[in-house]
C-alpha positions in Angstrom: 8.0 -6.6 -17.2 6.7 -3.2 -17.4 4.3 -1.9 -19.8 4.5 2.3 -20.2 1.6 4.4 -21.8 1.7 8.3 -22.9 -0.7 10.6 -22.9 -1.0 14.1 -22.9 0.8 15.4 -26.3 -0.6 17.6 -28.6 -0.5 21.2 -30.4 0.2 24.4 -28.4 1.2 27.7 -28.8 4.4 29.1 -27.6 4.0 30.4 -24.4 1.6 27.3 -23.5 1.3 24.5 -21.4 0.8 20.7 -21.4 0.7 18.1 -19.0 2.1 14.4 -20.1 1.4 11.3 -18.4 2.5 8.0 -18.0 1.1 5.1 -16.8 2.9 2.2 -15.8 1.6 -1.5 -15.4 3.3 -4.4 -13.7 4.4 -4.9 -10.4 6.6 -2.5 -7.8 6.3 0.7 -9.7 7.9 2.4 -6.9 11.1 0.8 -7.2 12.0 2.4 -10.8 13.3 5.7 -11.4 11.4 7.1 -14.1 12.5 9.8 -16.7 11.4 11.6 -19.7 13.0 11.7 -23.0 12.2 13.5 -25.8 13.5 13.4 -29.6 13.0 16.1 -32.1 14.0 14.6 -36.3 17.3 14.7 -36.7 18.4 15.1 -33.3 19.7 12.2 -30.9 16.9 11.2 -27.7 17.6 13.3 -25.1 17.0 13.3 -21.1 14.4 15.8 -20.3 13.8 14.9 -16.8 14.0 12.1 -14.1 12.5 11.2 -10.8 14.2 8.3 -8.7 12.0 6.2 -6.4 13.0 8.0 -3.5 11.6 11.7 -4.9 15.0 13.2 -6.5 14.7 14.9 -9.5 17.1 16.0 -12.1 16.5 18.1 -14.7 18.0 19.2 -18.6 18.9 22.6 -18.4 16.9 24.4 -21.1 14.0 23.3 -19.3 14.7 23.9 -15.7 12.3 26.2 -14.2 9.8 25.6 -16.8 9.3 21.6 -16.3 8.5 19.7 -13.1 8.4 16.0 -13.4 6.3 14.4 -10.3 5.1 10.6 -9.8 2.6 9.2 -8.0 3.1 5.6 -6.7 -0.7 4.7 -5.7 -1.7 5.4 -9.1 1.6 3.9 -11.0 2.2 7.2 -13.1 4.9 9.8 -13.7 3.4 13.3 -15.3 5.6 15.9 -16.8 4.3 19.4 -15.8 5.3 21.4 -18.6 5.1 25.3 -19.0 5.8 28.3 -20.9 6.5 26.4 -23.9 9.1 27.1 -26.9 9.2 25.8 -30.2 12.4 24.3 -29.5 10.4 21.9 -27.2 8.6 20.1 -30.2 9.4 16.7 -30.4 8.3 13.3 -29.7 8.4 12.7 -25.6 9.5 9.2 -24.2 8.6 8.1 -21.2 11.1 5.6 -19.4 11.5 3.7 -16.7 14.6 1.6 -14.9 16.1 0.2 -12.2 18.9 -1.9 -11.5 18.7 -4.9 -9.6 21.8 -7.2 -8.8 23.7 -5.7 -11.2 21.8 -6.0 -14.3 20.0 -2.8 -15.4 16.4 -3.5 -17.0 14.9 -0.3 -18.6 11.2 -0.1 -20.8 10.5 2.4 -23.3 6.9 3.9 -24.2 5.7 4.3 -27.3 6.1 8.0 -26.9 3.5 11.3 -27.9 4.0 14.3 -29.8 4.3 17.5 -29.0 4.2 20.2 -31.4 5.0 24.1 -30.0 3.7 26.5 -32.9 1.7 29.5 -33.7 
């Protein structure tokens, strides 16, 4: 079992930055790949960006170049580096994490944060 908690959300202006974080509790943190989602109303949960236990990252296009997801094993937390901020890029942010282990995929949600991009 893994428990997720997000932090970091808030009001910016456009242009801005944030930082989100996630910590994880429970045991071998390291072996999940851990993503962001985010979901703005009316609109479906969408990948933001993902880091697998080994260091690879992937990353949604309108935020490439702009967002850098990083983890940090010893502490049990993924962050979500994110910059020059658009108002497109309000929504709520998940924070996930999964792995799958003899063939059976086990994924946890947070309880997500918002982030609101306005002037």
């Amino acid at each position: 079992q893994v428990q997720l908690v997000e932090s970091g959300g808030g009001l910016v202006q456009p242009g801005g930055s944030l930082r989100l974080s996630c910590a994880a509790s429970g045991n071998i943190f390291g072996a999940y790949a851990m993503g962001w989602y985010r979901q703005a109303p009316g609109k479906q949960r969408e990948l933001v960006a993902s880091i697998r236990s080994g260091g690879k990252t992937t990353y949604e296009d309108s935020v490439k170049g702009r967002f850098t997801i990083s983890r940090d094993n010893a502490k049990n937390t993924v962050y979500l580096q994110m910059n020059s901020l658009k108002p497109e890029d309000t929504a709520v942010y998940y924070c996930n994490a999964e792995r799958l282990l003899l063939g059976k995929l086990y994924a946890y949600w947070g309880q997500g944060t918002q982030v609101t991009v306005s002037s």
